[in-house]
Every structure is written in C-alpha cells, then in structure tokens.
C-alpha positions in Angstrom: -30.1 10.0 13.7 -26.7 10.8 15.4 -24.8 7.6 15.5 -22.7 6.8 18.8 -19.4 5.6 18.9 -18.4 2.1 20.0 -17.2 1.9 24.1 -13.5 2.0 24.1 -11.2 -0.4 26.6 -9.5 2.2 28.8 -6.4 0.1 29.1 -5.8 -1.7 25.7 -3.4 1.3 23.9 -0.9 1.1 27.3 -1.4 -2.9 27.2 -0.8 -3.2 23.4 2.8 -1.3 24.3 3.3 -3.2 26.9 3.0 -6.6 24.4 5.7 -4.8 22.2 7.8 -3.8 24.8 8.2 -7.0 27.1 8.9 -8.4 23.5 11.7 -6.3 23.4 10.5 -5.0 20.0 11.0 -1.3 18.5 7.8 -0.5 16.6 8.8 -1.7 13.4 10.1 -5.0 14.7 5.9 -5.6 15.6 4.8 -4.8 12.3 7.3 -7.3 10.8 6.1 -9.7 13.6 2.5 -8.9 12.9 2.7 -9.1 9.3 -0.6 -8.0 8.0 -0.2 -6.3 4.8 -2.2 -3.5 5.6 -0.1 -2.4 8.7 2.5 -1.0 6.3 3.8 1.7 8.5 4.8 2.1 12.5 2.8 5.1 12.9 -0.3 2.6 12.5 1.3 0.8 15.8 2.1 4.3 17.7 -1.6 5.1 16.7 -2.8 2.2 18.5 -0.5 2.7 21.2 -1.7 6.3 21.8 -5.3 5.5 21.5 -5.6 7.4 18.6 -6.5 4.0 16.8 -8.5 1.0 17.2 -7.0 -2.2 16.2 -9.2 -4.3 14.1 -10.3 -7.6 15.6 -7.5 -9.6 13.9 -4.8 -7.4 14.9 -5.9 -7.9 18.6 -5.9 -11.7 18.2 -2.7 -11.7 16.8 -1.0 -9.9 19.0 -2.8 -12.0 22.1 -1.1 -15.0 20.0 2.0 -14.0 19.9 2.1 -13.0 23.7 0.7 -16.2 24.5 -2.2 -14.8 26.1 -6.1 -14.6 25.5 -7.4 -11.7 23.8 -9.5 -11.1 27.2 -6.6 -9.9 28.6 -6.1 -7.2 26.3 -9.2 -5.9 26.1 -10.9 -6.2 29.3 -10.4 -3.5 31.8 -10.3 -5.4 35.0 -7.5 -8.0 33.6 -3.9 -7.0 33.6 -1.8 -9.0 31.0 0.3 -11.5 32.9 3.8 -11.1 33.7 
C-alpha cells in the first residue's frame, strides 16, 4: 500500500516570495518576523520559496497575517495576492 502524496498549490512558493519581497525583507528579516522557533535558519524560507518545502499550516497563517491577507490567497491557485 503505496501512499500518495498530498496535491501541491502551483503558485504558493512564488507567492510566499512575493510576501517577503513586497515586505522589503531579505530572508532572514522573515524568519525574525515569523518568529517560530523551529524556523531557525533562512534556508528553511529559500526551501519554501523554491518549492522544495511545504510550509506547515501555522507558517502559512502567519505569513497571511502579517500581509494582511487571508490565507486563501496564498494557497489557492486561481487567487493572486492583492497588490
């Protein structure tokens, strides 16, 4: 019994950079402004950024908070994250 992976958003690593980057923050500037303990290191936010990683449920909601936008807009495809 193979198990399958979860369905991926196509858009959220690209939208998660573009958080950071109309926040005018480096990489390490959003792991101070996350501040989750765990997220210790910027390659953890490149990761996400490249879709090489998933950010956990709390990371996404954070990061919709602190754009002052709803977490819809970062994870569904057929949203684009408001100007």
């Amino acid at each position: 019994m193979g198990r399958k992976s979860r369905l991926r958003t196509k858009h959220l690593p690209e939208k998660l950079r573009k958080v950071r980057e109309d926040l005018n923050l480096s990489q390490d500037g959003m792991l101070q402004l996350l501040n989750f303990e765990e997220l210790t290191d910027r390659s953890i936010i490149s990761g996400y950024e490249r879709g090489e990683r998933e950010p956990p449920l709390p990371v996404l909601l954070k990061y919709a908070r602190i754009a002052g936008i709803s977490v819809d807009c970062l994870i569904d495809d057929e949203i684009d994250i408001p100007e």
